[in-house]
Residue frames relative to the residue before (quaternion, step in Angstrom):
aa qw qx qy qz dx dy dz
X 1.0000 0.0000 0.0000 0.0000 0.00 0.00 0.00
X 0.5868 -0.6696 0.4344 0.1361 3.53 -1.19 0.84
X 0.6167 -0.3721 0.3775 0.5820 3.69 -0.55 -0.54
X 0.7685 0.5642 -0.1382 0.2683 2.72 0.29 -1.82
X 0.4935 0.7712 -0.1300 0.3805 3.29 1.73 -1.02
X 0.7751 0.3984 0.0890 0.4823 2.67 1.15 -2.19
X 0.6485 0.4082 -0.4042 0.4995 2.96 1.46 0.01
X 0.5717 0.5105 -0.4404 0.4676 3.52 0.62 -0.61
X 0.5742 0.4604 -0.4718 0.4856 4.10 0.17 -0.90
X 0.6612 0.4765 -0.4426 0.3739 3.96 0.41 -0.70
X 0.5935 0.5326 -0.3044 0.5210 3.20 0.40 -1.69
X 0.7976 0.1630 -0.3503 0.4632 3.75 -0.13 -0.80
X 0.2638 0.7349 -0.4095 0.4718 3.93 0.54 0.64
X 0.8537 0.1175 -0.0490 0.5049 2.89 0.47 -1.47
X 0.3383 0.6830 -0.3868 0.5191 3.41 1.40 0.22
X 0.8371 0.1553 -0.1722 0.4955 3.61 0.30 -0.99
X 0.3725 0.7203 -0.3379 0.4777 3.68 1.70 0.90
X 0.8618 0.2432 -0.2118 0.3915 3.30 0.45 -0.81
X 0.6700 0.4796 -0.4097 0.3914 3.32 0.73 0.42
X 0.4346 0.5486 -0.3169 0.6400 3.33 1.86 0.84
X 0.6595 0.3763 -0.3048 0.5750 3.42 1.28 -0.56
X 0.3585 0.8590 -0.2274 0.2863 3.56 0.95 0.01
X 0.7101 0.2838 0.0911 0.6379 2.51 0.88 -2.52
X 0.5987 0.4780 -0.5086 0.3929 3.67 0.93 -0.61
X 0.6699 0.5341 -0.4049 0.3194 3.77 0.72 -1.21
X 0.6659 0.4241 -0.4882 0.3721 3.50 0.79 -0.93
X 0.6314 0.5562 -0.4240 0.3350 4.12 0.84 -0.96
X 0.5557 0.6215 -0.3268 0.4452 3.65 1.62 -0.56
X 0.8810 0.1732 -0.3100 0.3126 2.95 0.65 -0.45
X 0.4054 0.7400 -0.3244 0.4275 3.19 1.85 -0.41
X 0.6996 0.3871 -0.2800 0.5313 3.89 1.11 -0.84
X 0.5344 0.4909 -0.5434 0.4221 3.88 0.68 -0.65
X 0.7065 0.3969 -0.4095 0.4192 4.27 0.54 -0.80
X 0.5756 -0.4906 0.4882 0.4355 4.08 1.08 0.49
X 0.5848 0.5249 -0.5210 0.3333 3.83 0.57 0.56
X 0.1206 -0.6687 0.6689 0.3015 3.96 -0.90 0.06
X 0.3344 -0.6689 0.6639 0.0077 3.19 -1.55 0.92
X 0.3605 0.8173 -0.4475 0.0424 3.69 0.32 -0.08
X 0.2345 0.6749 -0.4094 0.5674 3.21 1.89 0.90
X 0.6568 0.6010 -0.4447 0.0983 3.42 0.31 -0.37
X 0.4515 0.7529 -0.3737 0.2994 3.88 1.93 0.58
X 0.4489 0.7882 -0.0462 0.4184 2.21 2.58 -1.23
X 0.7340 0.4991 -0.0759 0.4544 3.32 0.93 -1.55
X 0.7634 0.1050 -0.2679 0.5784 3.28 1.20 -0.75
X 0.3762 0.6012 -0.6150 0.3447 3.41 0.28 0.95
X 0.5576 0.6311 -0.1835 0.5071 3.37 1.53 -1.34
X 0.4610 0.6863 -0.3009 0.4753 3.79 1.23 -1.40
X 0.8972 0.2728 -0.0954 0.3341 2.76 -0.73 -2.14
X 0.3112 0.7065 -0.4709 0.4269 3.85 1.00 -0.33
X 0.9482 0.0580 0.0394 0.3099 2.67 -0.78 -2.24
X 0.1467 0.7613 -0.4145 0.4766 3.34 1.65 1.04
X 0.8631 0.3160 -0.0790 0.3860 3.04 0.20 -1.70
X 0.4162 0.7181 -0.2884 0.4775 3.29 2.27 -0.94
X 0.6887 0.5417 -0.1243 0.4655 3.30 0.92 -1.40
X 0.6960 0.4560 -0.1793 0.5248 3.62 0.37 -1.05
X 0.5957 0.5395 -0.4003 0.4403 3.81 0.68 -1.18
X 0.7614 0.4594 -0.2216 0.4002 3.61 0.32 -2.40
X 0.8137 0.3752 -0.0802 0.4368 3.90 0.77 -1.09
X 0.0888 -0.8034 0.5584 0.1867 3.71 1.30 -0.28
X 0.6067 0.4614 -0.4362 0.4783 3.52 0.19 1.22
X 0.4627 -0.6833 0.5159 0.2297 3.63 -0.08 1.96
X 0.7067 0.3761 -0.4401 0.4067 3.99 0.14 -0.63
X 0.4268 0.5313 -0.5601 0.4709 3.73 0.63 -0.32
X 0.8967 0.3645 -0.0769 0.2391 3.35 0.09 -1.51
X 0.2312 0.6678 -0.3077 0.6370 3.04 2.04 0.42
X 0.8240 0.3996 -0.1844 0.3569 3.44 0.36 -1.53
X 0.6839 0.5285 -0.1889 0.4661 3.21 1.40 -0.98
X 0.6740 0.4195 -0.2889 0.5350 3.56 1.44 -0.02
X 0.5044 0.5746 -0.3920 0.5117 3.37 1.65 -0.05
X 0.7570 0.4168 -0.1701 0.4735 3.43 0.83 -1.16
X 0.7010 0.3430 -0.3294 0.5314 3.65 1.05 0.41
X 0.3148 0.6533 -0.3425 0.5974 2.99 1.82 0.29
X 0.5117 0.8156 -0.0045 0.2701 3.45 0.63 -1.10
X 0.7641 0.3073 0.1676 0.5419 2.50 -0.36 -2.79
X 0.6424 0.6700 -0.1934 0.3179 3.57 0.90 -0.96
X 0.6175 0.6308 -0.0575 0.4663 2.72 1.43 -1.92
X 0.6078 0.6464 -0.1571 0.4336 3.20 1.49 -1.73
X 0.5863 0.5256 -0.3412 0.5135 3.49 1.01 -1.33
X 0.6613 0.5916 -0.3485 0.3020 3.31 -0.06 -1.87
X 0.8202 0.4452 -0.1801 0.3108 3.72 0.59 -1.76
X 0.6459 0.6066 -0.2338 0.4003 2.69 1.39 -1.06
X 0.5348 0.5397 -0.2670 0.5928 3.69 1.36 -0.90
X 0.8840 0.2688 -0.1689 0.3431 3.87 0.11 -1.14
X 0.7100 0.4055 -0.2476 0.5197 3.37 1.74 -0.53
X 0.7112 0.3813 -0.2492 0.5354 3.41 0.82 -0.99
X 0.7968 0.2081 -0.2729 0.4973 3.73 0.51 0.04
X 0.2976 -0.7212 0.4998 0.3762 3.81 1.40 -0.20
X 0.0160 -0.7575 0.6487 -0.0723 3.88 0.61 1.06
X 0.6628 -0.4056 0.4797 0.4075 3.24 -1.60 -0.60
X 0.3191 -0.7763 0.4678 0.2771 3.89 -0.10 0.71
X 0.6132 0.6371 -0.2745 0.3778 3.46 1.43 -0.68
X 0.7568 0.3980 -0.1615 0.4928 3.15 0.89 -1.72
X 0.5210 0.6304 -0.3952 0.4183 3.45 1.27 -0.32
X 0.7013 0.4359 -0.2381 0.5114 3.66 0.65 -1.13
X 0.5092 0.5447 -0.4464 0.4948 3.81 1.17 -0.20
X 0.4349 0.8080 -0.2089 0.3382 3.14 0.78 -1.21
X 0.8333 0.3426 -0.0138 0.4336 3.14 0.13 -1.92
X 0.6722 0.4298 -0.2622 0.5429 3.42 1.63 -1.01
X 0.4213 0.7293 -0.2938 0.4520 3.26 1.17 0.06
X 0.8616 0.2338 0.0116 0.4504 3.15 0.43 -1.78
X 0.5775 0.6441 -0.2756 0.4192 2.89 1.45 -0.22
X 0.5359 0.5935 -0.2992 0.5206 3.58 1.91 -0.97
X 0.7625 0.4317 -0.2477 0.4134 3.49 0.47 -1.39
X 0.6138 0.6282 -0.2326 0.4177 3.66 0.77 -1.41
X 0.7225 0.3038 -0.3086 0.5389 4.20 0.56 -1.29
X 0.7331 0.4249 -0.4031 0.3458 3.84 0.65 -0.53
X 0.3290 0.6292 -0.4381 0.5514 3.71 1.72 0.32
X 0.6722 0.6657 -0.1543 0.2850 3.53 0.53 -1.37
X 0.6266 0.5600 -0.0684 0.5378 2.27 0.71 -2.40
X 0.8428 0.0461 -0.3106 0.4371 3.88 -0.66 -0.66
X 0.6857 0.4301 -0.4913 0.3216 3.44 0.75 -0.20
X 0.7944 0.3198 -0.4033 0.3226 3.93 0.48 0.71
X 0.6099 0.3879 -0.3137 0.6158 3.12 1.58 0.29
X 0.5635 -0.6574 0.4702 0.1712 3.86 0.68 -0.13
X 0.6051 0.4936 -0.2034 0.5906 3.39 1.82 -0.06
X 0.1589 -0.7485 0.6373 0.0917 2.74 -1.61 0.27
X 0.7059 0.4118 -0.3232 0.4772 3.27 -1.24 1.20
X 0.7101 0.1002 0.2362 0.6556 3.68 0.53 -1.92
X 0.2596 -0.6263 0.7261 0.1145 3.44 -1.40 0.98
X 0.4347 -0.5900 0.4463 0.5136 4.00 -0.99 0.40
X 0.6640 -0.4937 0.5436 0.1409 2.44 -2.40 0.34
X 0.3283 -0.7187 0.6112 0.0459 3.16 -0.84 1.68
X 0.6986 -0.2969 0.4350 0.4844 3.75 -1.84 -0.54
X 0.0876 -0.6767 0.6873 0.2489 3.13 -1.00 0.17
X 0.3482 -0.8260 0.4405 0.0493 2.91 0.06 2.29
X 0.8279 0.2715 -0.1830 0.4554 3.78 0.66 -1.25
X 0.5023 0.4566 -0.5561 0.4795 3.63 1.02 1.23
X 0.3925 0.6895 -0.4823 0.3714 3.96 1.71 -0.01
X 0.5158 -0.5311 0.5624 0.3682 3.42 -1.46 -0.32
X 0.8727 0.2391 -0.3140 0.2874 3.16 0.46 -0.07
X 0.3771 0.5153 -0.5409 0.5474 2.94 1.35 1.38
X 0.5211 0.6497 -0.3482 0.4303 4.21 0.71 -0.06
X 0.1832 -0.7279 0.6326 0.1906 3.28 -1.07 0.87
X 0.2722 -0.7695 0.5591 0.1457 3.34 -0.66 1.29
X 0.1255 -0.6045 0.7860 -0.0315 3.89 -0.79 0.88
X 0.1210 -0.7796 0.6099 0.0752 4.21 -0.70 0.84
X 0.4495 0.8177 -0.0979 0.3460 3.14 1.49 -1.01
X 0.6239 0.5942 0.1368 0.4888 2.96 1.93 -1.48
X 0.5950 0.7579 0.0146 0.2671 2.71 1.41 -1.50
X 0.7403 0.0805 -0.1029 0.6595 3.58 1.25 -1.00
X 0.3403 0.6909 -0.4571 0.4448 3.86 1.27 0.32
X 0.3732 -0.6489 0.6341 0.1936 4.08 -0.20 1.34
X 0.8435 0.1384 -0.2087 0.4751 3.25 -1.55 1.15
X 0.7869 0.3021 -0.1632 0.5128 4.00 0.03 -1.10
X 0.2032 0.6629 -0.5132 0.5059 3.68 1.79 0.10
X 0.5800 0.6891 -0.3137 0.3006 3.62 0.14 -1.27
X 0.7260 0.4656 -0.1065 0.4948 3.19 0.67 -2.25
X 0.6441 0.6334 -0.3817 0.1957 3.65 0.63 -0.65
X 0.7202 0.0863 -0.2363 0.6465 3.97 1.04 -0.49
X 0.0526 0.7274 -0.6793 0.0816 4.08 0.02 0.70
X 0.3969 -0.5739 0.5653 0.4399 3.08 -1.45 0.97
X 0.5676 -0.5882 0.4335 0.3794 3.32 -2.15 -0.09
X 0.4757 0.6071 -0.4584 0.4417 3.54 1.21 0.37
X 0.5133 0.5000 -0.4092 0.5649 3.74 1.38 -0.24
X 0.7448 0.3901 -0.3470 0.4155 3.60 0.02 -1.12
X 0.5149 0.6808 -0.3224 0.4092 3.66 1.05 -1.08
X 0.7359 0.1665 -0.2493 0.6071 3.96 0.43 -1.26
X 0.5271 0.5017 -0.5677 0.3849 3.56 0.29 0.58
X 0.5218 0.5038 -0.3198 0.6096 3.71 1.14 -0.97
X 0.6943 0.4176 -0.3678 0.4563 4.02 0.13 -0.64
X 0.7496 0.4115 -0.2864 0.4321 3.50 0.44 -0.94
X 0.4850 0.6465 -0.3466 0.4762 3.67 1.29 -0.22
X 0.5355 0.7520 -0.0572 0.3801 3.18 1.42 -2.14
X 0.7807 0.4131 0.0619 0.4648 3.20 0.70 -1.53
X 0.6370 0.4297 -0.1846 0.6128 3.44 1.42 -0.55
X 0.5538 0.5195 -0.2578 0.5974 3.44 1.21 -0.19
X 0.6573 0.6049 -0.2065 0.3994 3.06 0.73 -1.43
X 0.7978 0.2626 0.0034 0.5428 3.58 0.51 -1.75
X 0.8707 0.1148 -0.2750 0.3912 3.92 0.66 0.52
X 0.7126 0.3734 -0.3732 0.4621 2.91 1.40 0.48
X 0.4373 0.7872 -0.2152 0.3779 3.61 1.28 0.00
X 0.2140 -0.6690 0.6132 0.3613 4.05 -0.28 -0.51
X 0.7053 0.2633 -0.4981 0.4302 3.39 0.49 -0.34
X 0.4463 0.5068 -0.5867 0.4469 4.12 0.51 -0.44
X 0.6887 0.5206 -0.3801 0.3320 3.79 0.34 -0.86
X 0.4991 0.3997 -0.2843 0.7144 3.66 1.13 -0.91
X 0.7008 0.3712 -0.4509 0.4096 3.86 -0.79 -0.37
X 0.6994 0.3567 -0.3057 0.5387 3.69 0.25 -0.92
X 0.7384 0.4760 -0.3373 0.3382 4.02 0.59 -0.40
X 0.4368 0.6244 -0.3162 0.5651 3.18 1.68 -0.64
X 0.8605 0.2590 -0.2224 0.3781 3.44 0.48 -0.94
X 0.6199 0.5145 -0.2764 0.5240 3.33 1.49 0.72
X 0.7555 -0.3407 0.0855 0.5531 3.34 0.87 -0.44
X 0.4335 -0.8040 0.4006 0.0721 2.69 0.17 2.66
X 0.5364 0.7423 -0.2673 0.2995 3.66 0.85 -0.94
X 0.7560 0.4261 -0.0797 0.4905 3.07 1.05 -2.25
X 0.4621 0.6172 -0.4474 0.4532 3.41 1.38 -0.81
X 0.8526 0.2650 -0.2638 0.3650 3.69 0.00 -1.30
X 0.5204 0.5302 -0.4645 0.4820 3.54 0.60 0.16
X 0.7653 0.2291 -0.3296 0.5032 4.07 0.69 0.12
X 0.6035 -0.6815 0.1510 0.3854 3.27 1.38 1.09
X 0.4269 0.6382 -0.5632 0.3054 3.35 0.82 0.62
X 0.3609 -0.5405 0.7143 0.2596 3.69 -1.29 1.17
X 0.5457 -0.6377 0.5427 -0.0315 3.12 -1.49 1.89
X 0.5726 0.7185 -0.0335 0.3934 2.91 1.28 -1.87
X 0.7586 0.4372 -0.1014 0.4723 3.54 0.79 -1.84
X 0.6042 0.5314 -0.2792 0.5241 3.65 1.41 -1.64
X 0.7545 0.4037 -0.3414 0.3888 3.72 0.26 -1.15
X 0.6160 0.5375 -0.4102 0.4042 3.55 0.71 -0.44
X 0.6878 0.5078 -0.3288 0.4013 3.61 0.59 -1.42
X 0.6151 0.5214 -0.3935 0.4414 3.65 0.93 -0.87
X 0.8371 0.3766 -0.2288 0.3243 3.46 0.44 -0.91
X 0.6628 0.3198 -0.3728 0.5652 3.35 1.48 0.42
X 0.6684 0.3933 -0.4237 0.4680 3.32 0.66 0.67
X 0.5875 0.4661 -0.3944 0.5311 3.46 1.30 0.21
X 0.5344 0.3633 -0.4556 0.6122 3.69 1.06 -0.52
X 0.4602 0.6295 -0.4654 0.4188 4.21 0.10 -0.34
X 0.8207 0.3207 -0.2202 0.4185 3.77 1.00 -0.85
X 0.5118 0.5117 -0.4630 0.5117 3.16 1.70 -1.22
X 0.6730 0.5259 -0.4028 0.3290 4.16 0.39 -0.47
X 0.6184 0.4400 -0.4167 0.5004 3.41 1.15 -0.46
X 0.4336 0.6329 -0.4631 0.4437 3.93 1.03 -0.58
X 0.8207 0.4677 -0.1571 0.2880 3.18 0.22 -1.62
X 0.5148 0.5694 -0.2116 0.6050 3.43 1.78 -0.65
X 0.5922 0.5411 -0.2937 0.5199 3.40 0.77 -1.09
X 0.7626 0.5042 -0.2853 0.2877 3.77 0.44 -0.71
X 0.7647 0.3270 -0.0223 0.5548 3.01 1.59 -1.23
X 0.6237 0.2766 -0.4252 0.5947 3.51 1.21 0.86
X 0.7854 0.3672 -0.2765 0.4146 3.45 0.58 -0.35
X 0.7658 0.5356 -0.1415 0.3265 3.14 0.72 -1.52
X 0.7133 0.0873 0.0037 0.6954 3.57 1.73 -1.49
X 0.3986 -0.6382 0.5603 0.3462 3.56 0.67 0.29
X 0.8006 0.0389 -0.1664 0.5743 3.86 -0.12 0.65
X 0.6569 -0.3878 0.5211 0.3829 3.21 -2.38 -0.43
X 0.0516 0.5552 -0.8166 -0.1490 3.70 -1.58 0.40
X 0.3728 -0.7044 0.5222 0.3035 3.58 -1.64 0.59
X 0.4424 0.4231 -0.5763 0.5414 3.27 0.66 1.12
X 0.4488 0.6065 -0.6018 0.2618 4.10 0.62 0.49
X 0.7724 -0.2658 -0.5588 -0.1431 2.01 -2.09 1.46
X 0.7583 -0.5859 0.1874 0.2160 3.16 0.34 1.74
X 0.6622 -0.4006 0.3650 0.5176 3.37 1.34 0.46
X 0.4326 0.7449 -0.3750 0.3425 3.87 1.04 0.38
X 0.6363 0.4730 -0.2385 0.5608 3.14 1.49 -0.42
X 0.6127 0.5669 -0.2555 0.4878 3.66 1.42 -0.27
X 0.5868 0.5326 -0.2031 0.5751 3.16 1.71 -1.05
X 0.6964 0.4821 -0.3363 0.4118 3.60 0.94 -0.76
X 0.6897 0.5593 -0.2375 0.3938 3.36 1.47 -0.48
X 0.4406 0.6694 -0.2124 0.5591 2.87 1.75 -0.64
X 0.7190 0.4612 -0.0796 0.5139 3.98 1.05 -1.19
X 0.6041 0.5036 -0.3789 0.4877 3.47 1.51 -0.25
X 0.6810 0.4550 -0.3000 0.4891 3.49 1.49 -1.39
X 0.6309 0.5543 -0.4228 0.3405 3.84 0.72 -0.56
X 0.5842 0.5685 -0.2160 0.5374 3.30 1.76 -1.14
X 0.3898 -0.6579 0.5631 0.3133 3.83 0.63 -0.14
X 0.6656 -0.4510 0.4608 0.3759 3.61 0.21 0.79
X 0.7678 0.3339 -0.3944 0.3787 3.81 0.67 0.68
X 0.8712 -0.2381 0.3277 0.2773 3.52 -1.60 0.68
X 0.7359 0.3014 -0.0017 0.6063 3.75 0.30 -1.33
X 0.6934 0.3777 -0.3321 0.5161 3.60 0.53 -0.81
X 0.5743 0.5316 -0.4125 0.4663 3.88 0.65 -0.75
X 0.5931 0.7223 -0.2418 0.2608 3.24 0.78 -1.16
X 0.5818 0.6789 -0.0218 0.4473 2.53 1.25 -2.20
X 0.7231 0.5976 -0.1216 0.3245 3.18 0.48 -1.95
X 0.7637 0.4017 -0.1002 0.4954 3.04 0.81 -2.22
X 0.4613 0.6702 -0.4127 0.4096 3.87 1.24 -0.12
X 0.7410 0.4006 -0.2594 0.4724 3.46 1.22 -1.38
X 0.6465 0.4775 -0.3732 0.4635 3.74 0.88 -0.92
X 0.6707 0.5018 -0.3849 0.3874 3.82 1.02 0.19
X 0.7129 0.2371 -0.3536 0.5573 3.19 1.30 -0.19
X 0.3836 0.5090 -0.6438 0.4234 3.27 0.38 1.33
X 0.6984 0.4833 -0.4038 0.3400 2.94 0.76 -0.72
X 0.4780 0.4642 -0.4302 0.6091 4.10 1.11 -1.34
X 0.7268 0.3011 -0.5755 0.2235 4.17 -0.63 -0.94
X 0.5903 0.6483 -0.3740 0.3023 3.77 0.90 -0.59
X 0.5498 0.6595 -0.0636 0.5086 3.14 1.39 -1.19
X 0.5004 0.5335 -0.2566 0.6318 3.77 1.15 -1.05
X 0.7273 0.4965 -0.1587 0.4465 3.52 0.13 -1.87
X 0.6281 0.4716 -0.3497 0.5107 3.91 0.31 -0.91
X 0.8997 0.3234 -0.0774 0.2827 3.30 -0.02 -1.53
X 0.5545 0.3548 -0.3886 0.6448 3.48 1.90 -0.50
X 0.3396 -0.7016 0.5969 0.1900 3.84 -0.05 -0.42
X 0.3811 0.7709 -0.4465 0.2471 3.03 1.12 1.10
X 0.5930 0.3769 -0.3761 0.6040 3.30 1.51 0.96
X 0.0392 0.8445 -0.5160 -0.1379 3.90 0.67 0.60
X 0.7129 0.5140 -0.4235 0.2195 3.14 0.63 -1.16
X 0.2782 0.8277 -0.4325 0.2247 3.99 1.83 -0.55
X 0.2904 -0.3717 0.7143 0.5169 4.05 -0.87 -0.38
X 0.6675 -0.4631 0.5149 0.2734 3.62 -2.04 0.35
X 0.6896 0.5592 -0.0725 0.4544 3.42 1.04 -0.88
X 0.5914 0.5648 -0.3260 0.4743 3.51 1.48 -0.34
X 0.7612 0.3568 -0.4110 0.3527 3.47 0.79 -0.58
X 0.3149 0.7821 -0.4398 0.3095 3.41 1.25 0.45
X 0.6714 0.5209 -0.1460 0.5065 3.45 1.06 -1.41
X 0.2851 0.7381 -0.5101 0.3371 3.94 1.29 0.11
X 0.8734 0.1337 -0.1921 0.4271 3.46 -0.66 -1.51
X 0.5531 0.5229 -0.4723 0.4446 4.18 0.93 0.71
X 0.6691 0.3963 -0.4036 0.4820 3.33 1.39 -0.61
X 0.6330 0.5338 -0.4121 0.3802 3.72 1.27 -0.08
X 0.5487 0.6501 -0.2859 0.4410 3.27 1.39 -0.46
X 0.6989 0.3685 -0.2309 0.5679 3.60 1.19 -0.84
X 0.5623 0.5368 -0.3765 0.5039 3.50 1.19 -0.24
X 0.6430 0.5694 -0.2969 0.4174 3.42 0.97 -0.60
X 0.7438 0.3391 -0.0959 0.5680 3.62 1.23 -1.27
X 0.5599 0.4652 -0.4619 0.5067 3.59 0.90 0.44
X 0.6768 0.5879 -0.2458 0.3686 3.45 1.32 -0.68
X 0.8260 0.3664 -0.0610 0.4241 3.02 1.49 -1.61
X 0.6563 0.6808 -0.2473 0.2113 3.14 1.31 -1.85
X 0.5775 0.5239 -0.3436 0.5235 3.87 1.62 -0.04
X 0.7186 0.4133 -0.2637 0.4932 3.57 1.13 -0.61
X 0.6684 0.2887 -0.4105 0.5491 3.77 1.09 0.14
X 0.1797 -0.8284 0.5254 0.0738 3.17 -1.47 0.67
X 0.4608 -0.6595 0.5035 0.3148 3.79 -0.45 1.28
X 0.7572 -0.2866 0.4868 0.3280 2.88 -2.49 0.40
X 0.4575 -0.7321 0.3766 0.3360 3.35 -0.77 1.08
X 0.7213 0.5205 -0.1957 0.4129 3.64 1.25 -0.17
X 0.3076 0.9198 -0.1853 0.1584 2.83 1.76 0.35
X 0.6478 0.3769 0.0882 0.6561 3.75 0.56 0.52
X 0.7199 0.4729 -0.2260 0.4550 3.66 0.75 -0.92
X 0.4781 -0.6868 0.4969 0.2298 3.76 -0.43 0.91
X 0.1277 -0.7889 0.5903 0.1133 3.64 -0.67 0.45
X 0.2118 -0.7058 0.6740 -0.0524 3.41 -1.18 1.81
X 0.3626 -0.7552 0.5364 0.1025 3.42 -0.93 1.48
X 0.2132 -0.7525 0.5480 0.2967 3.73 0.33 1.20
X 0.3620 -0.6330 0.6708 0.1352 3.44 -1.48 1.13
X 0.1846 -0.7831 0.5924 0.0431 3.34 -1.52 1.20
């Protein structure tokens, strides 16, 4: 392979990266406040929908940005309201969503486009040039060649994942967020409302798994398939625990489950495994994903409050 080669295979790397870093950031941050989120296939299934819902009616990706933020959101809203305001089950709750979320867009799906299966194909607005941040400079530099025309949804969950690392250790409220999700107790005895921290994390982390989900179906596939987002939210969760519940580590994480995903791709399209069934190299970046959480998921350890309803002792 050439330069030129090696860049593009990056660029498209990180292409099939950041909507895995997405769903990991929102579980990053949604667990540091002692919530589980495991809804988060749900969310960008929900995402990429009204993404594309958005983008189709308005031809203007930020519309559709917005509309996957705001079912992002609304989603998020459900999730808290069930596990925080009533101390539901955090598990069965995030089924739930992946649940309702399967049956509910393919209702949608033919009943606002008239189709089944696939919604049409829009622009793929953020694979245009003038959605790209050009950086020329970059350009004849081996390897960082790559960085030079990135969509701005790549640079963007880089800015988020930066965001977020700022956010949770250098911040007072990352401080309250990460204490809530450690010892919810101590949090409310130095007057922090448990209650307020655990919500904001979990709508604004389900806010990303929605931009993920948007991110798929205007950028990634130009439209909706009802098999979106393929288990991407599972993978993103998978990338929070490999990442230790942090920012950089998610990062980290969602880097490797993306180039599984381009090495599978490589394999389909060069046929440098004929003798495979066609269909086998599909099952790559899941068999890396379970390779990843049989390996790790005993050696990382969650917020110590993780998962654990929180009862305001009355006085």
């Amino acid at each position: 392979m050439n330069i030129a080669q090696i860049n593009l295979t990056i660029a498209q790397m990180l292409d099939y990266t950041m909507p895995i870093l997405f769903a990991a950031l929102c579980g990053v941050l949604s667990e540091n406040a002692g919530v589980v989120n495991i809804g988060l296939d749900g969310i960008m299934r929900f995402g990429a929908f009204f993404g594309l819902l958005g983008a189709f009616f308005s031809h203007s990706p930020w519309i559709g940005l917005l509309f996957g933020i705001a079912i992002g959101c609304l989603v998020g809203a459900l999730h808290a309201f069930i596990t925080i305001r009533w101390n539901g089950d955090q598990t069965v709750s995030g089924v739930a969503i992946n649940v309702i979320a399967v049956g509910l867009m393919t209702y949608l799906l033919e009943f606002v486009f008239s189709t089944t299966g696939y919604s049409p194909q829009i622009q793929n607005y953020f694979g245009a040039q003038a959605y790209r941040v050009h950086l020329p400079f970059l350009a004849k530099i081996p390897l960082l060649g790559a960085f030079s025309n990135l969509s701005f949804m790549i640079w963007f969950g880089f800015i988020c994942t930066v965001l977020m690392h700022v956010l949770l250790y250098h911040t007072v409220l990352g401080l309250r967020i990460r204490t809530c999700g450690e010892n919810p107790k101590a949090a409310t005895t130095l007057g922090i409302n448990v209650f307020r921290i655990r919500w904001f994390a979990v709508v604004a982390g389900a806010a990303l798994a929605g931009i993920g989900g948007a991110t798929l179906s205007i950028s990634s596939f130009s439209g909706f398939s009802d098999s979106m987002p393929n288990g991407v939210g599972f993978i993103g969760l998978a990338a929070m625990i490999f990442g230790k519940w942090t920012p950089f580590g998610a990062l980290g994480a969602a880097l490797l489950f993306g180039t599984g995903q381009i090495v599978q791709s490589i394999i389909a399209v060069t046929g440098i495994a004929p003798k495979l069934a066609p269909g086998l190299t599909l099952i790559l970046p899941y068999v890396l994903t379970l390779a990843v959480l049989a390996g790790f998921v005993g050696k990382s350890i969650a917020p110590a409050a993780d998962g654990l309803p929180y009862y305001k002792e009355q006085r």
